[in-house]
C-alpha positions as CSV (number, residue, x, y, z in Angstrom):
1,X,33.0,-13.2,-3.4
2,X,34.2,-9.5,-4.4
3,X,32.4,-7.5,-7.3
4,X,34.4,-5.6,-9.8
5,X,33.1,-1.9,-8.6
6,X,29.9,-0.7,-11.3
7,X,28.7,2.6,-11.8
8,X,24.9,1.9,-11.0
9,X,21.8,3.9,-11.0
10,X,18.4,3.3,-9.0
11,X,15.3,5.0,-10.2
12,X,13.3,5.8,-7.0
13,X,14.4,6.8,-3.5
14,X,11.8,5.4,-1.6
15,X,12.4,2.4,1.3
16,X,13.5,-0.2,-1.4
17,X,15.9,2.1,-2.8
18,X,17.2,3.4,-0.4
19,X,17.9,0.5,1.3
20,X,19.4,-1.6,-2.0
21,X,21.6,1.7,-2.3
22,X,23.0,0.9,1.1
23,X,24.0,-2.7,0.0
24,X,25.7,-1.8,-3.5
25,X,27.6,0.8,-1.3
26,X,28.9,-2.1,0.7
27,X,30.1,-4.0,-2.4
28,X,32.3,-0.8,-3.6
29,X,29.6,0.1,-6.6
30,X,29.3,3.7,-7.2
31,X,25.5,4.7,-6.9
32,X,23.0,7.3,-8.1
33,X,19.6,7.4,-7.3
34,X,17.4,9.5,-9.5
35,X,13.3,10.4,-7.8
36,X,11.1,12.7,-9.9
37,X,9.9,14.0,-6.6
38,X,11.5,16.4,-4.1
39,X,13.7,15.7,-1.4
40,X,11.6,14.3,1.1
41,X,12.9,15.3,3.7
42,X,12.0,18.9,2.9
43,X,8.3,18.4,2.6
44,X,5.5,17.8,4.6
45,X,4.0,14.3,3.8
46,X,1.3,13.9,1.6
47,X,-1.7,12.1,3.5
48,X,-1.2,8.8,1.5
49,X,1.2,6.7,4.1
50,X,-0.2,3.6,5.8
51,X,1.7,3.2,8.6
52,X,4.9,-0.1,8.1
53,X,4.5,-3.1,10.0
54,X,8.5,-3.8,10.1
55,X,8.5,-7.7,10.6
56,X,11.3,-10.6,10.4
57,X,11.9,-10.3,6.5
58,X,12.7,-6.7,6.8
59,X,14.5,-7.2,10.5
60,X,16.5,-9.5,8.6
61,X,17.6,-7.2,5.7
62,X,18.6,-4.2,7.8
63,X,20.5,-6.5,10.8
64,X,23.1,-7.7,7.3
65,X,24.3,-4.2,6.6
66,X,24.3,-3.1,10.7
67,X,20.8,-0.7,10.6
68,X,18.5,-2.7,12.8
69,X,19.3,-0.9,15.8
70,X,19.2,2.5,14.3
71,X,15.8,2.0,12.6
72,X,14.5,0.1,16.3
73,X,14.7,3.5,17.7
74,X,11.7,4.9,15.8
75,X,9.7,2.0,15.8
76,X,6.9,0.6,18.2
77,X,6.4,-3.1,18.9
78,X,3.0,-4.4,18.8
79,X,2.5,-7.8,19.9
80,X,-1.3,-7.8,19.5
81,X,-4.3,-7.2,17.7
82,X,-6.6,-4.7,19.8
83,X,-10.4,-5.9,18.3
84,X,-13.2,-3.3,18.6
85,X,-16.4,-4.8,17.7
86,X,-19.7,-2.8,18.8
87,X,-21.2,-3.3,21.4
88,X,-18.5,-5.5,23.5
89,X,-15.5,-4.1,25.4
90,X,-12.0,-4.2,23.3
91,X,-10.6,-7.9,23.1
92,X,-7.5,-8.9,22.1
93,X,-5.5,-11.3,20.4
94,X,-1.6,-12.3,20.8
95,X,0.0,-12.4,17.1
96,X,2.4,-15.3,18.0
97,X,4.6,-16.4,21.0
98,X,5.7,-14.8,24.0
99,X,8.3,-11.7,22.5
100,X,7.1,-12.5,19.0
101,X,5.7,-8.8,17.7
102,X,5.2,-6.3,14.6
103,X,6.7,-3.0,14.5
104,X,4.9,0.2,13.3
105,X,7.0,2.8,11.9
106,X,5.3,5.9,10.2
107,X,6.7,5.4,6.7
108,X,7.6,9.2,6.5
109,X,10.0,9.0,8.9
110,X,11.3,5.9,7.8
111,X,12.0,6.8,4.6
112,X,13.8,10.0,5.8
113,X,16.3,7.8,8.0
114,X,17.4,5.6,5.6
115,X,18.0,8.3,2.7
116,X,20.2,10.0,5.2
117,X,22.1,6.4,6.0
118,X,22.5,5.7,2.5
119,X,23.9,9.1,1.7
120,X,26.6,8.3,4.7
121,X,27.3,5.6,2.9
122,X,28.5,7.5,-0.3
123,X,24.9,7.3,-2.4
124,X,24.5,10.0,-4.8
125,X,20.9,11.5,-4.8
126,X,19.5,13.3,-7.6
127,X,15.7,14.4,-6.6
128,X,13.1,16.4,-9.0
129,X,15.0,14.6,-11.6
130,X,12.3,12.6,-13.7
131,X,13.4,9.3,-15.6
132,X,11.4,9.5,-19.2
133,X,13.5,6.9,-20.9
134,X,15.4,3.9,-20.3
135,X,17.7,1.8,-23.0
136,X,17.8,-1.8,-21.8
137,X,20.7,-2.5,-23.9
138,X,22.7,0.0,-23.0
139,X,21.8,0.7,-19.6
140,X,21.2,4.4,-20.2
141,X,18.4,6.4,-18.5
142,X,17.2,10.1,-20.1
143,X,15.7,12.3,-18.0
144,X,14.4,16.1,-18.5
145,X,11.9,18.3,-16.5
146,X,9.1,17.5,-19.4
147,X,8.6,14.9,-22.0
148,X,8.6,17.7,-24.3
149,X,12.2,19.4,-23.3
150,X,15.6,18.4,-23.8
151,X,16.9,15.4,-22.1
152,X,20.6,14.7,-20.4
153,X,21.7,11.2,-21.3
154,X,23.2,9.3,-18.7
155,X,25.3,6.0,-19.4
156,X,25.4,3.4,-16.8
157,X,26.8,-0.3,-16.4
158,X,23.5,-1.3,-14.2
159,X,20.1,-0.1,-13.6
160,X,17.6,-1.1,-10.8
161,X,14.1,-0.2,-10.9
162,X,12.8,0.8,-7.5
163,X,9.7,2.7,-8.8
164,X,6.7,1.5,-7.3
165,X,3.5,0.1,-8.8
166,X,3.8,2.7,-11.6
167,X,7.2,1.8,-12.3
168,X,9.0,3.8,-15.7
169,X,11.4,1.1,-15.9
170,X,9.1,-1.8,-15.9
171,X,7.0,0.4,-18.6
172,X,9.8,0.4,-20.6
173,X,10.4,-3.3,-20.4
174,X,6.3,-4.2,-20.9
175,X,6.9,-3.3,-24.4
176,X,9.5,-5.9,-25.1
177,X,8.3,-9.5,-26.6
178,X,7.0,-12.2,-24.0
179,X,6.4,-9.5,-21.1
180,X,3.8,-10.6,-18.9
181,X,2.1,-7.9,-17.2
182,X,-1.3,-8.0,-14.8
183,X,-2.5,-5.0,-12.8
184,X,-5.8,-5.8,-10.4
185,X,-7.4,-3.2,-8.9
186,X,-9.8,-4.0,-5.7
187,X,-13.1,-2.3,-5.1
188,X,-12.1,-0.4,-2.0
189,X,-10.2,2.1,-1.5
190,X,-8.5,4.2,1.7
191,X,-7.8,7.2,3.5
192,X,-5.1,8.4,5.9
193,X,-6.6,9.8,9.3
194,X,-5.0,10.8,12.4
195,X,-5.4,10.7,16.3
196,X,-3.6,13.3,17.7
197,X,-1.6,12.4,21.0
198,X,-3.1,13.3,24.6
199,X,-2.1,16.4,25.8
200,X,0.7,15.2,27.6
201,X,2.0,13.7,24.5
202,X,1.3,9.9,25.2
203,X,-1.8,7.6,23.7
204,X,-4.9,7.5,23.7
205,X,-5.2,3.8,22.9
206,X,-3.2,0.5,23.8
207,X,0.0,1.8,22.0
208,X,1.7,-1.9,21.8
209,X,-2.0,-2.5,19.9
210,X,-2.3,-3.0,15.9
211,X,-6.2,-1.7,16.3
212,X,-8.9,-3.2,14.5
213,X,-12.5,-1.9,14.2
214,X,-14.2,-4.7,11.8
215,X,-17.3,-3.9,9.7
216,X,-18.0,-6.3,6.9
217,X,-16.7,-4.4,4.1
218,X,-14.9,-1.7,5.6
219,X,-12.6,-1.2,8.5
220,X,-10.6,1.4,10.3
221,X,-7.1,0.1,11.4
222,X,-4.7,2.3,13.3
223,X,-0.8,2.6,14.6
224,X,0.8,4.1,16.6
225,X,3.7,6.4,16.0
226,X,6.4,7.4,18.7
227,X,5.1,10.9,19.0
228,X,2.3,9.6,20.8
229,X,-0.1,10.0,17.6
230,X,-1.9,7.3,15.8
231,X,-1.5,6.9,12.0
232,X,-5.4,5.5,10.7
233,X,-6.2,4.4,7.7
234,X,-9.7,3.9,6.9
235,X,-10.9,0.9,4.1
236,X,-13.7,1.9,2.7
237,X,-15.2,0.7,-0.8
238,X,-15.4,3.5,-3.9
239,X,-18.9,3.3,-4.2
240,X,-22.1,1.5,-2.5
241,X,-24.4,1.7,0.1
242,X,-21.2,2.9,2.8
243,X,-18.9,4.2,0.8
244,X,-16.5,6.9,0.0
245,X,-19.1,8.1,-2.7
246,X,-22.3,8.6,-0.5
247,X,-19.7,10.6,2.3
248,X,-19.8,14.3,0.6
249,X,-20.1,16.3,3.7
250,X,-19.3,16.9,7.1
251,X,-22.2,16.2,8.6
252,X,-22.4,12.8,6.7
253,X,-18.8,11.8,7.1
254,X,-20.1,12.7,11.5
255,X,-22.6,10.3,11.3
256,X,-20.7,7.5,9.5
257,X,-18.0,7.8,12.5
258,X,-20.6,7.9,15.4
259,X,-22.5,5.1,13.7
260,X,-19.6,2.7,13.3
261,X,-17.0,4.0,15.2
262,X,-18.4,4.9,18.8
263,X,-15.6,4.6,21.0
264,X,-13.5,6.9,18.9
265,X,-16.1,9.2,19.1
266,X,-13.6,12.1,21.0
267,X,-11.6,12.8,18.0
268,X,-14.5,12.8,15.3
269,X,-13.4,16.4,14.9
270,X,-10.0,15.4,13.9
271,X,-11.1,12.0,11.8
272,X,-13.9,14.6,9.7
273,X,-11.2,17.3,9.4
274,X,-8.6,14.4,7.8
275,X,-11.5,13.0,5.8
276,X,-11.8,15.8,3.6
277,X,-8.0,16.7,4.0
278,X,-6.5,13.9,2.5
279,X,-6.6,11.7,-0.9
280,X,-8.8,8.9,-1.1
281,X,-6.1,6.2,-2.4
282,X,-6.6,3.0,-5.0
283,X,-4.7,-0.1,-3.9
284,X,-3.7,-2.9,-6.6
285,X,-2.1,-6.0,-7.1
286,X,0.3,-6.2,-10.0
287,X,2.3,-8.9,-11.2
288,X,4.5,-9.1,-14.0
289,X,7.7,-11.0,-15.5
290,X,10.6,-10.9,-16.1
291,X,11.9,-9.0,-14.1
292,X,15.2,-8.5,-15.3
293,X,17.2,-7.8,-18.8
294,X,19.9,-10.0,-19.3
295,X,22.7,-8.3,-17.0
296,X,21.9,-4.4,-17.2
297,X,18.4,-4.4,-15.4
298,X,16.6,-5.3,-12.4
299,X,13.2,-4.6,-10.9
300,X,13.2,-4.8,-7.1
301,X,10.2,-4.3,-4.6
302,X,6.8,-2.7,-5.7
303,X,8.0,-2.0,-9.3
304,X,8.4,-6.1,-9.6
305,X,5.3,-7.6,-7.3
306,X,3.0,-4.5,-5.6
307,X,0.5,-5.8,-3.5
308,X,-2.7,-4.8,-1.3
309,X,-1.4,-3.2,2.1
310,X,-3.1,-6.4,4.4
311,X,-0.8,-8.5,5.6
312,X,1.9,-5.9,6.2
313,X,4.3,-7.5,3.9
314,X,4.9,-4.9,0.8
315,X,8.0,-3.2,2.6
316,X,9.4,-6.5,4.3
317,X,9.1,-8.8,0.7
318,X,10.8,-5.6,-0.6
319,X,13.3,-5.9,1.7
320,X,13.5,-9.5,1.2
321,X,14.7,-9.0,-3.0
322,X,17.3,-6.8,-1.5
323,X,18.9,-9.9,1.2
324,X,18.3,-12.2,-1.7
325,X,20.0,-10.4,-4.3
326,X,23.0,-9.6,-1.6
327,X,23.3,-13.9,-1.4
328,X,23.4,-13.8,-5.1
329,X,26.1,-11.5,-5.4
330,X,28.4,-12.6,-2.9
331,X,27.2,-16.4,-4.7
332,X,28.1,-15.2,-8.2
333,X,30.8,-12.2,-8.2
334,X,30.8,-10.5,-11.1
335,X,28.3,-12.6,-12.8
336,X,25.5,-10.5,-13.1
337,X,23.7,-12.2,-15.5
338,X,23.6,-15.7,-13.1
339,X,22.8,-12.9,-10.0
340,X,19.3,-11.8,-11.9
341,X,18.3,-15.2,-13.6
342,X,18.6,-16.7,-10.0
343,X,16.9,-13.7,-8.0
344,X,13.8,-13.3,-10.5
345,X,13.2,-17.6,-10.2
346,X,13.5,-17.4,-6.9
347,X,11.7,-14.7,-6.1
348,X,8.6,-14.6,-8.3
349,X,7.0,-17.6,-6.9
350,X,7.2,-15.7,-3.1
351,X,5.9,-12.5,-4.7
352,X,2.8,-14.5,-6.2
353,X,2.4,-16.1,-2.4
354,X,2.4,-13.4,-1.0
355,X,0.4,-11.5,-3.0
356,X,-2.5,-14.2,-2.7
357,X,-2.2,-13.8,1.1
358,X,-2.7,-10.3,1.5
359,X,-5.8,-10.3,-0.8
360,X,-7.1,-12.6,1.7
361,X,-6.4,-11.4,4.7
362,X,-8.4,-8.4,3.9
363,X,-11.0,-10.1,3.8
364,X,-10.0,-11.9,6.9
365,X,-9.3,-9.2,8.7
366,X,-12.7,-6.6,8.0
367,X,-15.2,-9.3,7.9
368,X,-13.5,-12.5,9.6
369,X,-12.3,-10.9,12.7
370,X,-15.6,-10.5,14.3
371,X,-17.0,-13.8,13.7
372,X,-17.2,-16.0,16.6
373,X,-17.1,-19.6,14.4
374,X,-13.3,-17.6,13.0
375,X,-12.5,-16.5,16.3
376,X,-13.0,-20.2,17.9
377,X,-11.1,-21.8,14.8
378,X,-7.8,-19.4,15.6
379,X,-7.8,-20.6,19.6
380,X,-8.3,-24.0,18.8
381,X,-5.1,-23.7,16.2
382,X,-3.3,-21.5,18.9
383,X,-4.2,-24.3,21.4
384,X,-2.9,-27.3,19.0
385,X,-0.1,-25.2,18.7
386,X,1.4,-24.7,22.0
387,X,1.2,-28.1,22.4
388,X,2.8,-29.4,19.1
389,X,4.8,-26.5,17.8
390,X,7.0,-28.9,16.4
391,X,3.5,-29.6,13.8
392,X,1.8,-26.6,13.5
393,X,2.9,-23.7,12.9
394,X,-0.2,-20.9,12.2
395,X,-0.1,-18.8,8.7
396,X,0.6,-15.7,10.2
397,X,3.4,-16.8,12.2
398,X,5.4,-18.4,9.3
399,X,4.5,-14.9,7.2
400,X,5.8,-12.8,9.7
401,X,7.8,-14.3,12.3
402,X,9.8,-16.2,10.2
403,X,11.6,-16.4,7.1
404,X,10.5,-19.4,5.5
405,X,10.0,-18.9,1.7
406,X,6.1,-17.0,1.0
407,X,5.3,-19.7,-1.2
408,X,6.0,-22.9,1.2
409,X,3.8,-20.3,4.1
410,X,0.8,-20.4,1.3
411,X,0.8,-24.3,0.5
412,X,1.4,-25.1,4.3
413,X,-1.4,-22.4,4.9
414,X,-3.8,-24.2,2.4
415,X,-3.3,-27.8,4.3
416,X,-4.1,-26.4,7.6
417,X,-7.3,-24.5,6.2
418,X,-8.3,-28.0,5.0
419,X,-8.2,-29.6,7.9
420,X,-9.9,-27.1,10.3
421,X,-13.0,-27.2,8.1
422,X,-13.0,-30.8,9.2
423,X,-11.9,-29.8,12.8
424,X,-14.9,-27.0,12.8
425,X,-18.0,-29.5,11.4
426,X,-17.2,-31.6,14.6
427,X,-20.3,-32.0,16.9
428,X,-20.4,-29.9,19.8
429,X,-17.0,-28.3,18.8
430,X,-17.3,-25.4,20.9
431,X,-17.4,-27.0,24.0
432,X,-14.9,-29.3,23.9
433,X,-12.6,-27.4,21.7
434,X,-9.6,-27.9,24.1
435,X,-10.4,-31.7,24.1
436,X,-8.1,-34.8,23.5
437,X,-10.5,-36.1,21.4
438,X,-9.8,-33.1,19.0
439,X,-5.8,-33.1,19.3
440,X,-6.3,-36.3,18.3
441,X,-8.5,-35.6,15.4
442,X,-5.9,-33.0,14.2
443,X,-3.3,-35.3,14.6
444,X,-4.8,-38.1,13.0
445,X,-5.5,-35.3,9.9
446,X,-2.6,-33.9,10.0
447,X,-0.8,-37.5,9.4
448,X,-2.8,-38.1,6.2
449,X,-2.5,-35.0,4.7
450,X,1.2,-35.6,5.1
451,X,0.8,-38.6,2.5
């Protein structure tokens, strides 16, 4: 269905933006996007990036409007898990089927990409240009270089909130009646590190790897970018016994690599030097609704649903709003109010799922990963799976290699979880792991829990 062309605005040029810019373009809307910061593709980044982990949702998104194949080109598929855990030789582990993979892409250079696409598409951009009101009714944003100074009024038939966890326009709307609002911080926070390229520009580790170093309750994870570098981001909790607290100086932050980090051991220089460099970062959940105002205001991505960083979803559910929202519009026309009653139902349910997921693999991934009993539990699934893929699909797979709904990959999720706790208190499970007598088992399992 057409659209009656709007003048809209979008408050924040990062990924989401950018990328719901794009869309509106392609419906004839006239579009503005207003970011308090500078043009980023004039400054040097700020230390703070994990590296993206570009998966089906977000594949999905960009193949509608034609950009998959221009975003491909600076992105790096990683099809497994590279596990360092002291004292044993790297392991690894497949994410999913043969050609199944994630993608890294330094979000930097993403972001750069796709605010150039969307300004070949006709998108207005108006950076160091600081959103300090917003009228809901009348769709008009203020905006001024202080709170104090005078403000420019600008009057708009649409606005979409693309503003990250801190969001202005969701801070506007949290004051309304009957505004639910939750903001959860977890206890550990992270730091951006690098691994500089070998001298001959390629990598030092696997670089079609996600890397893993496991240690209870911290990790270091790293990804590869194509200029042969390695984007790390160290986990770490605020304060404790190891933690960012108790690291104050060189020497200490030295030791703390050696000890837990051995076979990076080479480029402790480079990991101290970054330590100190860059911000230590908070990561939080927040949830709130709803997240729209009759038919003049949306929130979309972080602003509606941020999450913890650990199941590289935050980018592709943001993404996701965007697809959604397209169906809605080409479902509904010029019905915008139908449009964002439809897209916050259907999509606040997901944003919960997925939300619950990634706060769990965290602590699947930093404590889980090195566990033998967790590590025999994920071949026995990948084994039951081969054989009835038609049955059982894993939790990981139908996060990110499909595009099932978040919430049906969080109830499924919960089933199988059930049933391997059975599967594991099995005598002698370890040994015949591979057995009929267990394929039967799940079978049988899986049959009642169907009922």
């Amino acid at each position: 269905m057409k659209q009656t062309p709007k003048n809209i605005a979008i408050i924040g040029s990062g990924l989401v933006g950018s990328l719901l810019a794009i869309y509106l373009r392609k419906f004839g809307h006239n579009v503005t996007v207003f970011d308090r910061r500078p043009d980023i593709r004039t400054i040097q980044f700020s230390g703070r990036s994990i590296n993206l982990a570009m998966s089906n949702r977000g594949w999905r998104s960009l193949e509608k409007v034609g950009l998959a194949e221009k975003i491909r080109e600076i992105a790096i598929p990683l099809d497994k898990r590279a596990m360092h855990v002291n004292d044993t030789p790297v392991y690894y582990q497949k994410y999913g089927k043969e050609g199944e993979a994630i993608w890294s892409i330094s979000r930097g250079i993403l972001n750069k990409r796709m605010i150039d696409l969307a300004e070949a598409e006709g998108t207005e951009f108006r950076f160091d240009e600081k959103v300090w009101d917003v009228d809901l009714p009348g769709a008009k944003i203020y905006t001024g270089e202080s709170e104090k100074s005078e403000w420019k009024e600008y009057q708009y038939d649409i606005i979409f909130g693309c503003d990250g966890a801190f969001s202005r326009v969701r801070h506007k709307m949290q004051r309304r009646s009957r505004f639910d609002y939750s903001q959860d911080f977890i206890d550990v926070g992270y730091k951006e590190l690098t691994i500089p390229p070998n001298d001959d520009g390629t990598h030092k580790l696997d670089k079609n790897s996600f890397h893993i170093w496991p240690r209870g309750a911290f990790m270091l994870i790293a990804m590869p970018n194509i200029d042969g570098s390695f984007t790390c981001t160290l986990f770490l909790p605020f304060e404790g016994e190891v933690s960012f607290e108790n690291i104050t100086t060189e020497s200490q932050a030295k030791v703390f690599f050696e000890k837990y980090f051995p076979n990076v051991r080479k480029e402790i220089e480079n990991l101290t030097k970054d330590f100190f460099q860059n911000p230590t970062s908070a990561m939080v959940t927040m949830k709130c609704y709803p997240w729209t105002y009759w038919d003049k205001v949306a929130l979309v991505g972080d602003s509606a649903h941020a999450i913890v960083p650990f199941y590289g979803q935050g980018m592709n559910a943001g993404f996701e709003d965007i697809y959604v929202l397209h169906e809605l519009m080409e479902k509904y026309g010029d019905d915008w109010e139908s449009i964002f009653s439809e897209y916050q139902k259907e999509r606040k349910p997901n944003a919960d799922a997925i939300a619950e997921l990634s706060y769990r693999n965290f602590v699947e991934m930093s404590s889980k990963t090195a566990d033998p009993n967790f590590l025999l539990q994920k071949k026995i699934e990948k084994h039951f799976a081969a054989k009835h893929p038609d049955k059982w699909i894993p939790i990981y797979s139908r996060v990110t290699f499909s595009d099932r709904p978040y919430a049906e990959a969080l109830a499924i999720g919960d089933q199988q979880e059930a049933i391997m706790k059975k599967i594991m208190k099995l005598p002698n499970i370890a040994h015949k792991w591979d057995s009929k007598e267990v394929e039967g088992q799940m079978l049988k399992l899986l049959k009642a829990s169907k009922h």
